[in-house]
C-alpha positions in Angstrom: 13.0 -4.9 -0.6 14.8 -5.0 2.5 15.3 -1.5 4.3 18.9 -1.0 5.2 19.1 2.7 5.8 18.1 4.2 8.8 15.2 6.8 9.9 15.8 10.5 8.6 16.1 12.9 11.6 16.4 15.8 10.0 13.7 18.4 9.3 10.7 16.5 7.2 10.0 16.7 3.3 8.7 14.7 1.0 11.0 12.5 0.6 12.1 11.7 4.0 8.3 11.9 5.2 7.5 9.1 2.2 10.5 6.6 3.3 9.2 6.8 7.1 6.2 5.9 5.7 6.8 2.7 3.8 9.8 2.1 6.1 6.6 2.1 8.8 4.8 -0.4 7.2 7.1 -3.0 5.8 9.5 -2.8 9.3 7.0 -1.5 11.3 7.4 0.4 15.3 10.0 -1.3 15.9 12.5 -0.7 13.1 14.9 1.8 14.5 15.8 -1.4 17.4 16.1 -4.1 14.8 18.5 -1.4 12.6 21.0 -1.6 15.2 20.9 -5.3 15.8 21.4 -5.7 11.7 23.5 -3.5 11.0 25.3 -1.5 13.4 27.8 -4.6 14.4 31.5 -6.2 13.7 29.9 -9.7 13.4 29.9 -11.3 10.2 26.9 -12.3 7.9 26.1 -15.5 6.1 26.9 -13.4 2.9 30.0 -11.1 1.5 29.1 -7.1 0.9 29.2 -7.7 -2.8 26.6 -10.8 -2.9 24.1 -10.8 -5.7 21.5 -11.9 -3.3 22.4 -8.8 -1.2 21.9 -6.9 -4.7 18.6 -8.6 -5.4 17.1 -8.4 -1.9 17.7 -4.9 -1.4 16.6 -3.5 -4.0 13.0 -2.0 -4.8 11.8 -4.7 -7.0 11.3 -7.0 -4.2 8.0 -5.2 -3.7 6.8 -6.3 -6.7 8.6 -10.1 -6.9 7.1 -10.4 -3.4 3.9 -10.5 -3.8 4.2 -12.7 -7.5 5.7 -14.7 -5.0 2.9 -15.3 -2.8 0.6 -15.2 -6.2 3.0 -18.0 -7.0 3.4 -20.2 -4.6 -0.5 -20.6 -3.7 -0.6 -22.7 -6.4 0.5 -25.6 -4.8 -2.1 -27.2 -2.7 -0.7 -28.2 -0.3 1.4 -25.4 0.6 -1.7 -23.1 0.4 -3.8 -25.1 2.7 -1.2 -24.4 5.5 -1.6 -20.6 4.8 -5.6 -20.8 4.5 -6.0 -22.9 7.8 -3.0 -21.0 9.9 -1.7 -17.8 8.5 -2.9 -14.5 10.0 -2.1 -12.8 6.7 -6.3 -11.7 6.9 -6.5 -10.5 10.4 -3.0 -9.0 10.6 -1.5 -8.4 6.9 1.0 -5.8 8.1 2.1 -7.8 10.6 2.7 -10.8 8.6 4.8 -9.1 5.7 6.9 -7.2 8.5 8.2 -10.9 9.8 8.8 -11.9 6.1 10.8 -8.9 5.5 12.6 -9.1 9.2 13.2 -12.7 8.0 14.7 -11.9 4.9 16.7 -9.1 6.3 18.5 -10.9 9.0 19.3 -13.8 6.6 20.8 -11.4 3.9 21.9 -8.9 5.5 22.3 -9.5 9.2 25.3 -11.2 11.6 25.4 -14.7 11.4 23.5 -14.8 14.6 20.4 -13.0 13.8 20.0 -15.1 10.6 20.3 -17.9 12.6 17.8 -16.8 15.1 15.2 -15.7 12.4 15.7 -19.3 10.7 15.0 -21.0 14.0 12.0 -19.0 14.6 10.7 -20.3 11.6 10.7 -23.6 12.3 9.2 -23.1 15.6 6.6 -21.2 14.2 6.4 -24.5 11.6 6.1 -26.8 14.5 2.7 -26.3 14.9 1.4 -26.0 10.8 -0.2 -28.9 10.0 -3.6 -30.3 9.1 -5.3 -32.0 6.3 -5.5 -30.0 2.6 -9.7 -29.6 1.7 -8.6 -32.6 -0.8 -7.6 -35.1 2.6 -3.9 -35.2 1.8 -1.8 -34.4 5.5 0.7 -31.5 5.2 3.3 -30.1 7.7 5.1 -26.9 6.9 8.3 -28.0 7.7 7.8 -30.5 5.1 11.5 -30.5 2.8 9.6 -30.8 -0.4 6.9 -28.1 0.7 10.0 -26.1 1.8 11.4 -26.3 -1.7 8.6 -25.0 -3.3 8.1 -22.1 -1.3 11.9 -21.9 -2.0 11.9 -21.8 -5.5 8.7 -19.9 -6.1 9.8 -17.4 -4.4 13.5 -17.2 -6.4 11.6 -17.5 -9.6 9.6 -14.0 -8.3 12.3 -12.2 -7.1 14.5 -13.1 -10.4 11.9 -12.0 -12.5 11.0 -9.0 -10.8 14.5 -7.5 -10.5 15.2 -8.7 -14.5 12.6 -6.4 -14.9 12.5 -3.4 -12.8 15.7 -4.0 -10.8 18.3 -1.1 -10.4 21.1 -3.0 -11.9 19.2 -6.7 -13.1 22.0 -9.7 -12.4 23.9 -10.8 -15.6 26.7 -13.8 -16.3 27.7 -16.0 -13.4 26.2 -13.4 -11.0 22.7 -15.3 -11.7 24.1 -18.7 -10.8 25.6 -17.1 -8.0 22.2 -15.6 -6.4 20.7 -19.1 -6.8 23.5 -20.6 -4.7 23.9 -18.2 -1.9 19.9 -18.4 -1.6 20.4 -21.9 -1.7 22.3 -21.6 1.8 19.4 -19.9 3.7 17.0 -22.8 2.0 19.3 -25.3 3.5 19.3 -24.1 6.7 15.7 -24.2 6.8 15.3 -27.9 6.3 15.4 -28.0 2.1 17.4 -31.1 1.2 19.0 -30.3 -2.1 18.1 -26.9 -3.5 19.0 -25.9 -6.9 22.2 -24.2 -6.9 22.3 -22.5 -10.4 20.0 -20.4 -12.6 19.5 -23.8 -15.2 18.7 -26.1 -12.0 16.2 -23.9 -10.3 14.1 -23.9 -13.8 14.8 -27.6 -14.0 13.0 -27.8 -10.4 10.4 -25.8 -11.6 9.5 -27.4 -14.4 9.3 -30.9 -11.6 7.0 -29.2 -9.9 4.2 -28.6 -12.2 2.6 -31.1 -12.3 1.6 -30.8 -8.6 0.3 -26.7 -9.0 -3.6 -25.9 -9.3 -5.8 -23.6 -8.5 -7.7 -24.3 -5.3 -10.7 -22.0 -3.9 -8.2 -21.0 -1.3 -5.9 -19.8 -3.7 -8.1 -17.9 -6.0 -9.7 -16.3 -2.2 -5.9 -15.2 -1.3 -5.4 -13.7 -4.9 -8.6 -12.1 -4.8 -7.6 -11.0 -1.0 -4.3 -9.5 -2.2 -5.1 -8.1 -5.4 -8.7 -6.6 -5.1 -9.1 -5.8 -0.9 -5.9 -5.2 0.5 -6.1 -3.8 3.7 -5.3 -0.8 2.8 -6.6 3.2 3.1 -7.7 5.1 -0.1 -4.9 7.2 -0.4 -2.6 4.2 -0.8 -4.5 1.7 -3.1 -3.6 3.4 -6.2 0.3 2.7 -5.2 -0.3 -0.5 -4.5 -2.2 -1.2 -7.4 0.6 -0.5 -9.1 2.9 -3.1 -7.6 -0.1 -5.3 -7.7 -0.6 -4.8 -11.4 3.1 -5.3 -12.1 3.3 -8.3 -10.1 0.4 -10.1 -12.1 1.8 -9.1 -15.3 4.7 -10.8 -14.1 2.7 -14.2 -13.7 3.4 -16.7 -16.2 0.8 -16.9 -18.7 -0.5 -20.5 -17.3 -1.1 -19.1 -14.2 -3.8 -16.9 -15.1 -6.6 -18.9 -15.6 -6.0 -21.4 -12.2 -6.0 -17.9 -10.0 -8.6 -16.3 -12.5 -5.8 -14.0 -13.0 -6.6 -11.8 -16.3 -4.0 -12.2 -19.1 -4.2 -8.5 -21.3 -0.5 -8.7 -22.9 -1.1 -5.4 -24.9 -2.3 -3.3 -21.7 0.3 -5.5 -19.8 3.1 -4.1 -22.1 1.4 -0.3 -22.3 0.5 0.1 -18.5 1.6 -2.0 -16.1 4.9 -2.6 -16.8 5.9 1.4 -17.1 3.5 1.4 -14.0 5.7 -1.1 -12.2 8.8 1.0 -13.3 6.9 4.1 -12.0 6.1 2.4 -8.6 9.9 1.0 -8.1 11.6 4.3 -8.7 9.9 6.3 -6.3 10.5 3.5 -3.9 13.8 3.7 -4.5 14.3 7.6 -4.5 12.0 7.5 -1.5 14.5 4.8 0.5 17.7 4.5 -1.1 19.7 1.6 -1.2 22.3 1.4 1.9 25.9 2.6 0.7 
């Protein structure tokens, strides 16, 4: 979910006191700067206010399609031996899911410039993401078919997630048209041909299969996200609720390359009402921006 509304300044409660809470760690100290820069300008976006992707990326559900997506995309070698051998996402978690969110909220939502800015950040950041996978195959980040992959993991996640616990889930040629404006930000990151419609992007799935396992370093990072987030007591059972949602959002032959359980009876009693739980009090907590 990106975080479009600004910081209550009125007298706490609840309410208030839980969005400065979640709007503290997914935007983190410096939030009430990057608001302005977002949003309080005339310049325009890469995307028109009524955008499906500005729908799906603003709404609570990314919270859950978020980390599916990261669940997801660790499945391809490759990919994940770039995160295992550079990403800081052990020794500074928060600090690594406030970029992705500042990423995604200057591409959706920002002026043309920032989204440009954040896109060219990335591929510095890119630059220097490259090594051998523990299997001896080279791999650069800013690899076009690595990109894709990341790319279309993470559109599989966030579609699933807001079919399922989105405010208002996309329908008709609204679907196509979230594939297609995401495939704009995917281009400008150095993807060559993304899929530009709903029946393409499972098409490109479906290519990509056959290169997905489950590696050590994948089933660590699962086991890292799922079972020891770095998080305090009073926020794990939260969590574990976005985290139990997001699994039961996994594809059933997922499970058993990330040792993933696969429970569909407690997945239908439990965690998907827990998901829905989890999502609306996100949502009441930081309502979407009008």
């Amino acid at each position: 979910m990106v975080l479009t509304v600004p910081w209550h300044d009125e007298t706490m409660d609840v309410r208030s006191w839980l969005g400065d809470q979640i709007r503290g760690r997914v935007i983190g100290p410096d939030g009430p700067q990057r608001h302005v820069e977002l949003f309080d300008t005339d310049e325009q976006g890469w995307f028109a206010d009524d955008a499906p992707i500005r729908r799906v990326h603003g709404d609570a559900s990314m919270f859950v399609g978020g980390l599916r997506a990261l669940l997801f995309q660790s499945l391809h070698p490759l990919a994940m031996a770039g995160v295992a051998q550079h990403s800081d996402y052990r020794s500074d978690p928060w600090g690594r899911l406030q970029r992705t969110a500042d990423f995604v909220a200057a591409t959706t939502f920002g002026p043309a410039s920032q989204a440009q800015r954040a896109v060219d950040t990335v591929h510095r950041v890119h630059e220097r993401v490259t090594g051998t996978a523990s299997d001896g195959r080279p791999y650069a980040a800013n690899d076009p078919h690595l990109l894709e992959w990341v790319h279309v993991a993470e559109l599989d996640s966030f579609l699933a997630a807001h079919d399922r616990y989105g405010e208002r889930p996309l329908v008709g040629d609204d679907r196509d048209r979230y594939v297609a404006e995401s495939a704009v930000v995917a281009r400008a990151l150095g993807v060559i041909e993304p899929p530009e419609s709903e029946a393409a992007l499972r098409e490109r799935l479906v290519w990509y299969r056959s290169e997905l396992r489950g590696t050590t370093e994948a089933r660590d990072a699962a086991r890292y996200l799922l079972v020891q987030p770095p998080l305090p007591f009073t926020a794990r059972p939260a969590y574990g609720l976005i985290a139990g949602a997001a699994v039961a959002l996994m594809p059933a032959w997922t499970r058993l390359p990330l040792r993933l359980p696969w429970l569909p009876v407690s997945e239908t009693l439990a965690l998907r009402p827990g998901g829905e739980l989890i999502t609306r009090t996100i949502r009441w907590a930081v309502p979407a921006r009008s």
